[in-house]
N, C-alpha and C positions, 0 to 999 in steps of 0.2 A: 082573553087577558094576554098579557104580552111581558117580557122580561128584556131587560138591556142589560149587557156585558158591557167588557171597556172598548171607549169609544176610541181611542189610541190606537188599540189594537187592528181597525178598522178591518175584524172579520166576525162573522156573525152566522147562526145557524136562525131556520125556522122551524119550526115543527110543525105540525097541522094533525092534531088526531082527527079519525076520519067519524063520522056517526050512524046513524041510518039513513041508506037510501032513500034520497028525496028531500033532505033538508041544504041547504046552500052553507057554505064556509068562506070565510075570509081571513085573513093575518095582514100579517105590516111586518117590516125588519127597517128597524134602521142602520145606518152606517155602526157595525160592529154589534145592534142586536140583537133580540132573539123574539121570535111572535110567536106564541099556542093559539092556533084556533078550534076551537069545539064546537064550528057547525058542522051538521052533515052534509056532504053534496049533495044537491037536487038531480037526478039521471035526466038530462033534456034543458035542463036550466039553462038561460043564456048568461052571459056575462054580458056588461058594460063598462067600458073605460070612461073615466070625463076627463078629461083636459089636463093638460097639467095646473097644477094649483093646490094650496096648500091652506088650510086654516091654521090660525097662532097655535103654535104647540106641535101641529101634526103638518108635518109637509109632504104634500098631494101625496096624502096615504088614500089607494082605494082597494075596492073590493072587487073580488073576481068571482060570479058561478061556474064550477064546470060540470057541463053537461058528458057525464060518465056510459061510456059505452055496457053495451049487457054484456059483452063478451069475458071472457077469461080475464084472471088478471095476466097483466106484465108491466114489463118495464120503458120506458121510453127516454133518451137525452134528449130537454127540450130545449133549443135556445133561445134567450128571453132577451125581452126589448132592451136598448142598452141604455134605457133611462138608470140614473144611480140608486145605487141599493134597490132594483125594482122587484116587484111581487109580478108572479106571471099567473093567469089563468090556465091549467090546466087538465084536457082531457084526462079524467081517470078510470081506470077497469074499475067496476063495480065485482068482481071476483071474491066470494066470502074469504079468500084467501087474502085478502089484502094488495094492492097495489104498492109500486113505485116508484116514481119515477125520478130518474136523477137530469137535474135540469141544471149545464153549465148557464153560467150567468155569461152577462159581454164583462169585457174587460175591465169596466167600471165598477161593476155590479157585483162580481163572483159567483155562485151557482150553486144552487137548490136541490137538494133532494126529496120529493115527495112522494110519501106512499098512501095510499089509500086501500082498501076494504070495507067489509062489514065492520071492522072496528079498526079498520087503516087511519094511516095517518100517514102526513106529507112533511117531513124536514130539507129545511130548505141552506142548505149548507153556506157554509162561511164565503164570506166575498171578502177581496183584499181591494179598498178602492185608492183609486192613485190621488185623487183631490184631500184636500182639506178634511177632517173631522167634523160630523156635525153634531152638534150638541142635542138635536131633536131625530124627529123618526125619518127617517128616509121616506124622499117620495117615491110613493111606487105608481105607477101609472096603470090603469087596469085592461087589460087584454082579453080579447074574447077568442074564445078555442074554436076550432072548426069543430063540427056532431061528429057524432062516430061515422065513418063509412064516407067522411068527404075526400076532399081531392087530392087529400094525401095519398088514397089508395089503400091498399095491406102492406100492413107495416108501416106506415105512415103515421101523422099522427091521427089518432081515433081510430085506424084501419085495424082491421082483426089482427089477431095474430100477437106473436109478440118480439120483440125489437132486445136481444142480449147484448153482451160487451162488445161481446166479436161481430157484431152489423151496425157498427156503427157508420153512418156516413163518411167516407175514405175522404172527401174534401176536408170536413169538420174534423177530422185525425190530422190529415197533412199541418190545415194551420194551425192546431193547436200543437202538434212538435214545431212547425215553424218560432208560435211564439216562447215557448221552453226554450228552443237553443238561442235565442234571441235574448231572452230576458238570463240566462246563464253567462254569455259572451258579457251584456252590460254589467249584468253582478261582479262575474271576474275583472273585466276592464276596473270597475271602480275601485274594485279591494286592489287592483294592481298600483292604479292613481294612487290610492293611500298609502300603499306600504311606498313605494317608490315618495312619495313625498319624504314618509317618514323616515326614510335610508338617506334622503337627500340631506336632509334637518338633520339627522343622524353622523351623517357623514363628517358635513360641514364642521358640525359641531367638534370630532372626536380626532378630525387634521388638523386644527388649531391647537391640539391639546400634546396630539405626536409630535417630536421633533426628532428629524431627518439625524439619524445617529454616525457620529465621526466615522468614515468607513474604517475600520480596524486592517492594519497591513497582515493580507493572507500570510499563515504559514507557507513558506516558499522550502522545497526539500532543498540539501546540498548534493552535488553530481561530483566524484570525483573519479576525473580523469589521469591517463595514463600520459607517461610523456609529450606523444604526441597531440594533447588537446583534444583528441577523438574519441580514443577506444574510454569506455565506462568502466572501472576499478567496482565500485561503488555509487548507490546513493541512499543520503539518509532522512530520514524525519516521520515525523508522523503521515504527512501525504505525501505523496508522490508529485512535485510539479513546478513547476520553471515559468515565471514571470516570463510573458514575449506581447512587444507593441501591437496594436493592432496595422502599421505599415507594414509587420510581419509576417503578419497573415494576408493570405491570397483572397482576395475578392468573393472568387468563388467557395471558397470555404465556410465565408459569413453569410453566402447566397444560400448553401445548402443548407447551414442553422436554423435559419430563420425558413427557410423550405419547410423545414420538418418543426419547428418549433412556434414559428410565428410568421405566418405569412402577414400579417399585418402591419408589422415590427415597425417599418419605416411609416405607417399613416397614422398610426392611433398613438395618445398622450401616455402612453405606459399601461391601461388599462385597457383594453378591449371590449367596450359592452355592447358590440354586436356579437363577440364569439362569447361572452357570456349568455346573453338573451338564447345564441344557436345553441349554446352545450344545455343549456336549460330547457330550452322545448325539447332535444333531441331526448333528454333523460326521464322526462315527465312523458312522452311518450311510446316510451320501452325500447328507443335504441339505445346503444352503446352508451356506457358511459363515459361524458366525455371532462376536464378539465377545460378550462377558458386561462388562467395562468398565461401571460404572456412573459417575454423572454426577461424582460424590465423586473416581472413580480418574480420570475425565479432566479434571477440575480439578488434580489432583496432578498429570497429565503435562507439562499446559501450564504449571503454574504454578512447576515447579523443573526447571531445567535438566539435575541429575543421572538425571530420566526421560525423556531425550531418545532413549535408544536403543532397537534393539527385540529384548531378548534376553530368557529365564525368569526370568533373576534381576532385571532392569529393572520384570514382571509383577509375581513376591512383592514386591519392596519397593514399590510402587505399592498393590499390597494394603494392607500396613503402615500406607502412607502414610495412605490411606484411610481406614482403620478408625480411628486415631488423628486423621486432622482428624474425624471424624464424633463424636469423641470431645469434642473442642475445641470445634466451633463447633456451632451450629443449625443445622438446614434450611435456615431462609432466607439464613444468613449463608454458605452453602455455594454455595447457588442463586446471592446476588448474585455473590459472588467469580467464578464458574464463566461466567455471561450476561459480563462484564466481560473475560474472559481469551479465551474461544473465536472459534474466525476462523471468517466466515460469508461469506469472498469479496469478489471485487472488493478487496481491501485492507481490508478491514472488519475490527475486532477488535471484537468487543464487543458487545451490542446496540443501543447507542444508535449507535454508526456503522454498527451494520446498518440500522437503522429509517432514517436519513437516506441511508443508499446506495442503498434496494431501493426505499423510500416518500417519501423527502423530507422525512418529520416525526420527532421527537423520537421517542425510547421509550416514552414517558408517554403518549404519543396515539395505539399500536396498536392496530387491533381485533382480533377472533379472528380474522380471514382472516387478514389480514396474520399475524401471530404464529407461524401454521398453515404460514405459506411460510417465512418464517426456522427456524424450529424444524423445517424438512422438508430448510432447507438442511446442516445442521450436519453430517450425517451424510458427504455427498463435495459440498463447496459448490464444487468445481472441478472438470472433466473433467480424466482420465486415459485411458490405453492402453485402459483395460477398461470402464471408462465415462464417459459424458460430465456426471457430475453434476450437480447438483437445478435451477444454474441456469434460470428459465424461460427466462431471456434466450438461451438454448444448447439446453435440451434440456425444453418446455413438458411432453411426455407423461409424460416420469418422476418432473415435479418435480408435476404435479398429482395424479399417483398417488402419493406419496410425501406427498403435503398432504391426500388422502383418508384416509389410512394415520392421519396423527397426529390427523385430527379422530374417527374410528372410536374409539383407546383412547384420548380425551380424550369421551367420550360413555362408554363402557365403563368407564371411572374413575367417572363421576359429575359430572367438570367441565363438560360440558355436557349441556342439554337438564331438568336434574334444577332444581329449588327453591330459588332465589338464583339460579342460575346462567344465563351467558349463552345465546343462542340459537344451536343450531348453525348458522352461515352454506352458504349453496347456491352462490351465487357465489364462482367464484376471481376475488383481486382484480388492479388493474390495478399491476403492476411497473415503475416505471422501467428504460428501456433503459440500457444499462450509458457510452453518451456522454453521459447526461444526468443520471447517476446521482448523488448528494454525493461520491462518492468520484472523479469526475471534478477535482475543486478541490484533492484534494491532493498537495502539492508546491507548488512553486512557477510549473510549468513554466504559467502563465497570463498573459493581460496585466493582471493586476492583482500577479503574481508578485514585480514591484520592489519594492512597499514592502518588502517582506522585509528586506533592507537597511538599511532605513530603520529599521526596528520593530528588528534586534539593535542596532542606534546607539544609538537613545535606550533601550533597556534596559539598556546600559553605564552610559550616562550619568548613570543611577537608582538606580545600585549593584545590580543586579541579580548581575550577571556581567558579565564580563571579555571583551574580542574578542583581548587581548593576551597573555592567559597571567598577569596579575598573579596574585600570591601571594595564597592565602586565598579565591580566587574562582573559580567555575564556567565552564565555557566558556561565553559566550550560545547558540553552536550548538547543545551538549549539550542546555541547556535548552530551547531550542525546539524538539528533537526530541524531548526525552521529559520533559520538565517537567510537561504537563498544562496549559499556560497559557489563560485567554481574554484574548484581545486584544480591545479593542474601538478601531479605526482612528478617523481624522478622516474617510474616504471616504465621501462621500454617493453612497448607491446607481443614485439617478437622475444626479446628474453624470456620477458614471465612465460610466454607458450613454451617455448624451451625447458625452463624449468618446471612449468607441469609435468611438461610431457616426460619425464626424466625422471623427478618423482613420489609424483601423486602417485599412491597406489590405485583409484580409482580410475585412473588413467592408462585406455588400452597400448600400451605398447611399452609403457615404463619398466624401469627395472623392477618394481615389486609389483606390479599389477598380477603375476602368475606369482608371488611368494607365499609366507604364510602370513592370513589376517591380522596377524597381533605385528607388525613390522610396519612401520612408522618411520617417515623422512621428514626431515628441512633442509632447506637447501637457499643460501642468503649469497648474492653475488654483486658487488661492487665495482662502481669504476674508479678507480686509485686516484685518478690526478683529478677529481671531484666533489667524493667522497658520496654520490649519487648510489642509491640505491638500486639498482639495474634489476631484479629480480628477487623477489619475497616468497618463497613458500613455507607455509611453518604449520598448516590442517588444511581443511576444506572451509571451514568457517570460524569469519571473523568473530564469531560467538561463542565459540568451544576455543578448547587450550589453544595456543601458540606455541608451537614444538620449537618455533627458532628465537621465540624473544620473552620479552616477562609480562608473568600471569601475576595476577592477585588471587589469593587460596579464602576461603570464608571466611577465613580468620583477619584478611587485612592483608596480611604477608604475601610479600612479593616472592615467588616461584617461577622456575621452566629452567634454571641452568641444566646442562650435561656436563660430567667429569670430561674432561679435552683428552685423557691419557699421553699418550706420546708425541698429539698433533701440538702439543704445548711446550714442547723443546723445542719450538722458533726460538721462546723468546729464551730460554734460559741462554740457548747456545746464542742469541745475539747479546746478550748481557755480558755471556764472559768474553765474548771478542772487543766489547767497549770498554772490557775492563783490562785489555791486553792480553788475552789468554788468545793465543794461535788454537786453529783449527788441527793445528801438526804435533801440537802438546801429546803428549799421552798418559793414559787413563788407567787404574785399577777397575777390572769390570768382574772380579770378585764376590760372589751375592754375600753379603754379611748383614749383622743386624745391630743396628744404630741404634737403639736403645734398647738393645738384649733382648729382646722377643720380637721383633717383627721382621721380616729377612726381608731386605731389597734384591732379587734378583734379576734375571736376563732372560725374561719369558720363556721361563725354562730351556733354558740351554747354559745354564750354568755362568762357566766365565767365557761365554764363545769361543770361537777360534784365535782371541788376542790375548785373553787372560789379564797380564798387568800391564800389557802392551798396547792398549787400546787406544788410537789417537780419536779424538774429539771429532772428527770428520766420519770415522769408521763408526764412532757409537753414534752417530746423528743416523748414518744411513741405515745401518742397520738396524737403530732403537734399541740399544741398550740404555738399560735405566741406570744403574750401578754407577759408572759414571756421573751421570748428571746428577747424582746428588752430590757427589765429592762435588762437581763443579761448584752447585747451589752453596755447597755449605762454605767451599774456599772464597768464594767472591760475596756472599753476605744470602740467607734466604731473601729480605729486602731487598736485591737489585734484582732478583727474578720476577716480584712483585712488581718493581717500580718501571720495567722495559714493559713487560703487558702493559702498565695500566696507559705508558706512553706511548705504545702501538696502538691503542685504542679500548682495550679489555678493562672497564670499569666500574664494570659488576660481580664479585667471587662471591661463593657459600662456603662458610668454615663447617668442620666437623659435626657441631652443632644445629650446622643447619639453617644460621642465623648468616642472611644477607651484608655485606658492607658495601659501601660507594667506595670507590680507590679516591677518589674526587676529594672525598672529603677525610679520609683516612690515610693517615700517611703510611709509606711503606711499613716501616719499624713496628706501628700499630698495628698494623696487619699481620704482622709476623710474631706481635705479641698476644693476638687475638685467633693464633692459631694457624696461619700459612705459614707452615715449616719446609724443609728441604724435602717434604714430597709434591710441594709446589711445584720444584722443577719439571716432572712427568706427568703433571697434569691429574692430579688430587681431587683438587677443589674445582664445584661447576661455573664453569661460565656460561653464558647464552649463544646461538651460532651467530646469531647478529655481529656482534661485539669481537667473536673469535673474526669475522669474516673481516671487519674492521682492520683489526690487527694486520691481519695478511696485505688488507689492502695499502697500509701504510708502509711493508717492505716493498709490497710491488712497487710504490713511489719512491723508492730509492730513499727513505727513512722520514718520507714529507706526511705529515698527517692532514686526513682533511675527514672532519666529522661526518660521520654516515649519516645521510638524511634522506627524508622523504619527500618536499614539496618542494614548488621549483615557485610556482604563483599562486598565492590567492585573491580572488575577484569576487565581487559585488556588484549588482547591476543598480545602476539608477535607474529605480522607478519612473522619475520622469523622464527621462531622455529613451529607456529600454537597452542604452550601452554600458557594457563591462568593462568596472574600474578595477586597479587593484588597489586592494588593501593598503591605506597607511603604513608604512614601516612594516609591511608584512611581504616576504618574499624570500628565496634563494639568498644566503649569504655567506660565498665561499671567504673559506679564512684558514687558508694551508697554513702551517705549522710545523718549520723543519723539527723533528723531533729527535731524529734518530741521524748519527752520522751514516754520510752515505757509505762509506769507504767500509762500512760494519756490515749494514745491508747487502753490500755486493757480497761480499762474504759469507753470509748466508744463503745469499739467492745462488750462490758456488755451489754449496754443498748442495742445497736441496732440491736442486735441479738435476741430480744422479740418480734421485728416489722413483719419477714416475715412472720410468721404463723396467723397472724389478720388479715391481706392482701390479705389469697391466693395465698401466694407467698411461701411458705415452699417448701424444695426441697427434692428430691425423699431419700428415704432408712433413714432419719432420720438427716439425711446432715447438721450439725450446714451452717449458714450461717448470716451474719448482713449486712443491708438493712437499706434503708430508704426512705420513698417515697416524689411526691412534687409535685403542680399543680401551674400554677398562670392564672386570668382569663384575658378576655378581656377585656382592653379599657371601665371598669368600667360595664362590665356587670357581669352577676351570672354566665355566662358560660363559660371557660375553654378554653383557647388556646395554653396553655402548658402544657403537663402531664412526670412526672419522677418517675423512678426506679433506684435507685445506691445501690450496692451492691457487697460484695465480701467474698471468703474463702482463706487461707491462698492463696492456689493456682492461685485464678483468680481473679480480681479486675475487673466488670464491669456496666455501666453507659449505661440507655438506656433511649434516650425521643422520642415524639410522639406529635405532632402538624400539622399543616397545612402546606400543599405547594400550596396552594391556594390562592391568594391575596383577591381575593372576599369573599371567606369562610374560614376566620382567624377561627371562631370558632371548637370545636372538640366535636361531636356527633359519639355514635356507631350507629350500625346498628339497634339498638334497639329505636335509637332518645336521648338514656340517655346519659349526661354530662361523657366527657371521665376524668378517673381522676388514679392519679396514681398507688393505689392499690384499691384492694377490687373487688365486683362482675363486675365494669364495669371498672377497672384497666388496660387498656390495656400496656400499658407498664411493669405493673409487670406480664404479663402472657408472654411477650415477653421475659421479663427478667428470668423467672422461666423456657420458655423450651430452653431460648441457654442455663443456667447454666446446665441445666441436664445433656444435650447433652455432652458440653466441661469436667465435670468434673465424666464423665463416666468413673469408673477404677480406678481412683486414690482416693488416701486415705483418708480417714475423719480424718477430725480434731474436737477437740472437743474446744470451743473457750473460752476464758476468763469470767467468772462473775463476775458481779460488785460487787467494796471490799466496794465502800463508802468514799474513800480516798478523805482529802482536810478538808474543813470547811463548817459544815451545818446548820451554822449560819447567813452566807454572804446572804441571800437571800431577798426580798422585801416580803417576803407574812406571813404569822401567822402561829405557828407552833401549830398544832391542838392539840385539846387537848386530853390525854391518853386513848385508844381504851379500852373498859370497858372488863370487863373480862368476863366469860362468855359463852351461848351459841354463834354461829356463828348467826351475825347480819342477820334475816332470809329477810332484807330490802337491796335490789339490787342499790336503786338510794341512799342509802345514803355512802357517801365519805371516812367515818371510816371504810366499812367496806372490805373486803379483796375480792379483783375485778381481775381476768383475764384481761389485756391489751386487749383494745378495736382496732377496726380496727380506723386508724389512718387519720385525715383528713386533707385535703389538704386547702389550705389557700390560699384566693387570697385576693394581700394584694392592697392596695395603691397603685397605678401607679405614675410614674414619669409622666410629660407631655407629651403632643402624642408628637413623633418625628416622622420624616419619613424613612424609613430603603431601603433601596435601594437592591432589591436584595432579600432581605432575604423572607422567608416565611413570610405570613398575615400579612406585613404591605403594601406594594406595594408602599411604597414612597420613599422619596432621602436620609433619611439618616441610621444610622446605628442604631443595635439592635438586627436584625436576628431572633425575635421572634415575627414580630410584631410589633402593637402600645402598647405600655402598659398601663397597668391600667391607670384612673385618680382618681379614687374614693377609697374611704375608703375599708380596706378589709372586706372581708364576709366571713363568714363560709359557708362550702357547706362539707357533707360526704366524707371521703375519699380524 
């Protein structure tokens, strides 16, 4: 009897239970059946085949005897005629243990297992036929076996013996691995055809759907430069990187990219699916893993947002993308985009901020070494878990093998070594350390970091953008992080070094670099007949306070003034010479107290050596204070007010703590809001900026020109790659006679006697006028603000020296003595004496005004002495008559306002404004210097 499975399936088993010896058996299998036969074999039986041919129903099914050997059982492959689905006759061991033999079928047929015994049985295994399905039994065509012991021999078929896995005939192994690997290749081949259709159909379909998205204009950082358009101030924005054409780029530069990145770049449509198909065998059979990414697809990734992720469908549309920009643009217009957009570390996007990060120079002025090390960085410019990337600065071995690598298929290409082209380089070249690197400069976090500040101000100012949110305008921040700007600053590269090196405490050789930690400078120098900014220090970074200009405190509030103390009788003593008071007037320098409890006096020295004899010239060099309040209060507190705010000073903090604009506050206001006659001696903070201002505007013989910072700003056209400036944005000097000159000279008379009592005289005989000024703590003897202001035709500059310490507001040198503005423990004038050197090396001496005496030297509060006797020279040194060398000049700490709290600033460490501190509360004291 027989059974049929499905004929679809076209494989089929037969089974053959075996009987007793001596009776014959036959089966049938159709295409995908299954045949039981329950005869016995006859031992000696022959078989008979007939013909092929078939009756209706059964096609050329026959029968087979096999005449069963006596011997042992075992097993035999036997292989059968390659009629389809056919039944084989075969020899079986009569062994009571049962026989079996496994019989591959031909290729059409499939292949049989039969066992036989004393109660064996013969299954005839599953055939997979390649033709058509047949709905009836398969023909089997019938075969006769050789007898046991024929010409097969032992082991053979019929031959004693028995035949295992391991003997099989090595031919009949070989092709049947031959047809496995054979029928594996066409199985993969096909599923390849299919999926490859289906990605094709797939494809098709899903780039009809993608559209090629507006390239969005890269963030471009802004780079600001120092006067000379060279040296780096700063740069800002979220990346690091500078728009440059690709005629900007060297040849060889874009040889080495594509070296390392894409050798292919110039033949294939944006997609690569030869180094796809290569990355893909390479990875399927256990090499490295490799990406197929051409330079086209990593331009796309970087360059839109929507392929920021990393999943299949992120892959094809990146493909799409691809193919469609390669469609769009050119070569080289793919190339620049791509050098522009890619990050090669340390903060670098681009190549030009790689070229200045790695080498220091432009993109334009790469060689092929260089080029060979950027282009070797692209690939992992940063360590990871798994490797430490191409940096040399990190990991020299990988990154010079990896710069062997791209000069190898940049010679294999043809770009080097070949006819035009450059020579391959043998040296790797020399890389900047990564502290010394261009991308050390950006941010702000520098001491050149402050202008920053400065530079959004006057970008306001120019219409650029907005600091306030107005309508219609850009934020200035936005644009200075991704604007693309060049700034070109007023900063002279050699000054700013000058005034580091002068002083920066961190700076080896300054004046405070051996002081104590808590001693803090700024130091702001102007050029007069400009109003240019020559030199900014005010911290180390443009992120932390600004010791020379204004802070914002958490609270919103504007902070960073210092009390001026004495260096602020410029302006009084030029107020009362415009209001006709002679320098020759004389003075009451009697310490008394103006409102019955607070004593003005003469830093302790009582009423000096002049008493009520003090002419206005003698209390300038000296600095008595006592004076200059008679002066303030005889000429109006208001006109002391209103000559700062017109020398430039147009930022004060009253008692309270609370900011005003002079700008927008008129004198009177001011003096009703609290600048009273301790105005004159320098009370109330101002900033060193604004003080330096001032100075600057005596230096110009009374001509004001606004202190500023930018000289151009520029913008590159995108399309062209050239630098425009700015609309209506730029340098706009606008001098301003403010002050008579004939007053000015008069000043610059007197205070040009001051730097040589000080210690402050400048090299080669260098006229210069100077004035120094301390004010102390919160009602002690000691000293928590010291100043130097001073200037030559040439230079106008302002230097103070206090605490950054909220704990240790006070200011001791290293010697333990009271820091004070000039004299032996004067540090501010010793800072101010070697940047003046420094900056004014070369340039021409001026020889400066002496005082005429002009005005009325009647106007004064004090006794006019009586007529100096004739005579030998008075041989008496303390008495007041007689003809004295100006004395080293002392600083005054006067009266404090009530403690406020200063938020922010240096030594006061609480909430409101000030920047200097708490100030005094008590009566002033004299102290030397």
């Amino acid at each position: 009897m027989s059974s049929y499975g499905d004929p679809s399936s076209q494989r089929g088993r037969a089974q053959v239970p075996g009987g007793d010896p001596g009776n014959g058996w036959s089966g049938s299998a159709g295409s995908g059946g299954r045949a039981s036969v329950g005869a016995r074999a006859s031992v000696g039986d022959s078989a008979s085949v007939p013909a092929h041919g078939a009756a209706p129903g059964r096609s050329g099914s026959g029968r087979a005897s096999v005449p069963a050997p006596t011997g042992g059982s075992g097993r035999a492959t036997v292989p059968v005629s390659p009629a389809p689905g056919g039944r084989a006759s075969v020899p079986i061991s009569p062994a009571p243990g049962g026989g079996r033999a496994s019989v591959p079928v031909s290729p059409a047929g499939g292949r049989a297992a039969v066992g036989v015994g004393s109660a064996g049985r013969a299954s005839v295994g599953a055939a997979s036929v390649g033709a058509a399905s047949v709905a009836g039994r398969a023909g089997v065509a019938r075969a006769s076996a050789p007898p046991p012991g024929g010409p097969g021999g032992p082991g053979d078929f019929g031959g004693p013996g028995r035949r295992g896995r391991g003997d099989r005939d090595p031919d009949a192994v070989a092709r049947a691995k031959k047809r496995r690997r054979i029928n594996l290749l066409i199985a993969s081949f096909a599923v390849f055809i299919m999926l490859a259709g289906i990605g094709v159909v797939g494809f098709t379909y899903y780039s009809t759907t993608v559209v090629l998205p507006k390239a969005l204009p890269m963030p471009l950082s802004t780079t600001v430069y120092m006067s000379d358009g060279k040296t780096v101030a700063a740069k800002l924005g979220n990346q690091n990187r500078q728009l440059v054409k690709i005629d900007q780029i060297p040849q060889w530069v874009q040889d080495a990219v594509a070296a390392a990145e894409d050798r292919n770049f110039y033949r294939h449509d944006g997609v690569d699916y030869k180094g796809i198909a290569r990355a893909a065998w390479n990875n399927f059979t256990g090499g490295d893993k490799q990406g197929a990414s051409t330079i086209t697809q990593q331009y796309a990734r970087n360059a839109y947002d929507s392929l920021k992720d990393d999943t299949y469908a992120r892959k094809v549309k990146e493909a799409i993308l691809a193919s469609k920009l390669n469609d769009q643009y050119t070569k080289s217009e793919i190339m620049e985009h791509y050098l522009n957009v890619i990050y090669f570390g340390r903060g670098a996007y681009g190549i030009e901020a790689a070229a200045q990060t790695y080498f220091g120079v432009p993109a334009k002025k790469l060689n092929v070494a260089q080029a060979a090390v950027l282009a070797a960085l692209i690939k992992q410019p940063v360590k990871s878990t798994t490797h430490k990337g191409y940096d040399p600065a990190v990991n020299l071995p990988d990154a010079q093998q990896r710069w062997t690598y791209v000069l190898n298929n940049m010679e294999t290409e043809g770009w080097l070594n070949a006819s035009g082209k450059p020579v391959r380089p043998t040296k790797y070249p020399k890389v900047l350390p990564p502290d010394k690197a261009g991308s050390t400069s950006f941010g702000v976090k520098t001491p050149r970091g402050n202008v920053i500040n400065y530079v959004r101000k006057e970008m306001e100012q120019w219409g650029i953008c907005s600091n306030s949110g107005a309508e219609g305008k850009p934020s200035c921040v936005d644009e200075l992080r991704d604007g693309g700007y060049r700034i070109t600053t007023t900063l002279d590269p050699k000054l700013q070094k000058y005034a580091e090196e002068a002083a920066r405490p961190a700076q080896k050789g300054s004046i405070l670099n051996d002081q104590p930690k808590n001693l803090m400078a700024a130091l702001v120098s102007i050029d007069p007949s400009t109003g240019r900014v020559l030199a900014y220090y005010g911290g180390d970074s443009g992120a932390g306070f600004d010791y020379a200009g204004l802070n914002t405190d958490k609270y919103g509030d504007l902070t960073g003034g210092h009390p001026p103390g004495s260096s602020f009788k410029i302006y009084t003593l030029a107020a009362a010479i415009n209001e006709n008071i002679s320098v020759k007037s004389y003075w009451d320098a009697t310490p008394f107290k103006p409102d019955g409890k607070n004593e003005i006096g003469n830093a302790g020295r009582g009423a000096g050596v002049c008493g009520k004899s003090c002419t206005l010239e003698q209390s300038t060099i000296k600095s008595y204070n006592v004076p200059f309040y008679h002066v303030a209060e005889k000429i109006g507190f208001d006109k002391v007010v209103d000559m700062a705010r017109r020398a430039g000073v147009t930022t004060m903090w009253n008692t309270d703590g609370k900011m005003y604009n002079l700008l927008k506050t008129k004198p009177e206001e001011a003096v009703r809001a609290g600048f009273d006659g301790w105005t004159a001696f320098g009370k109330y903070p101002i900033t060193v900026l604004e003080h330096a201002n001032g100075v600057a505007t005596l230096a110009a013989r009374g001509q004001y020109n606004k202190a500023h910072f930018v000289k151009t700003i520029q913008r590159m056209d995108r399309n062209t790659g050239k630098w425009q400036n700015v609309r209506d944005a730029g340098e706009k000097l606008d001098p301003q006679g403010r002050l008579r000159p004939d007053v000015v000279d008069e000043v610059t008379g007197v205070l040009k006697q001051i730097p040589g009592p000080n210690d402050a005289k400048l090299e080669n005989g260098r006229e210069a006028a100077a004035k120094t000024g301390t004010w102390e703590w919160n009602g002690t003897k000691d000293n928590a603000h010291a100043w130097m202001i001073g200037y030559t035709p040439q230079v106008a500059t302002a230097v103070w020296v206090g605490s950054r310490d909220p704990d240790k507001p006070k200011i001791f040198d290293k010697g333990g003595a009271r820091v004070t503005g000039g004299g032996s423990h004067g540090l501010p004038a010793k800072i101010w004496k070697k940047y003046m050197n420094a900056a004014l090396d070369g340039k021409e001496k001026a020889e400066l005004p002496k005082v005429q005496g002009i005005g009325d030297d009647t106007l004064g509060t004090g006794v006019k002495p009586e007529p100096k006797p004739t005579g030998p020279v008075c041989p008496d040194p303390l008495n007041p008559f007689c003809p004295q060398d100006p004395q080293p000049q002392d600083q005054q700490q006067q009266q404090p306002f009530p403690n406020f709290p200063r938020p922010g600033g240096p030594g006061g460490g609480g909430n409101g404004g000030g920047g200097g501190g708490l100030l005094p509360t008590t009566p002033p004291r004299s102290t030397p210097y």
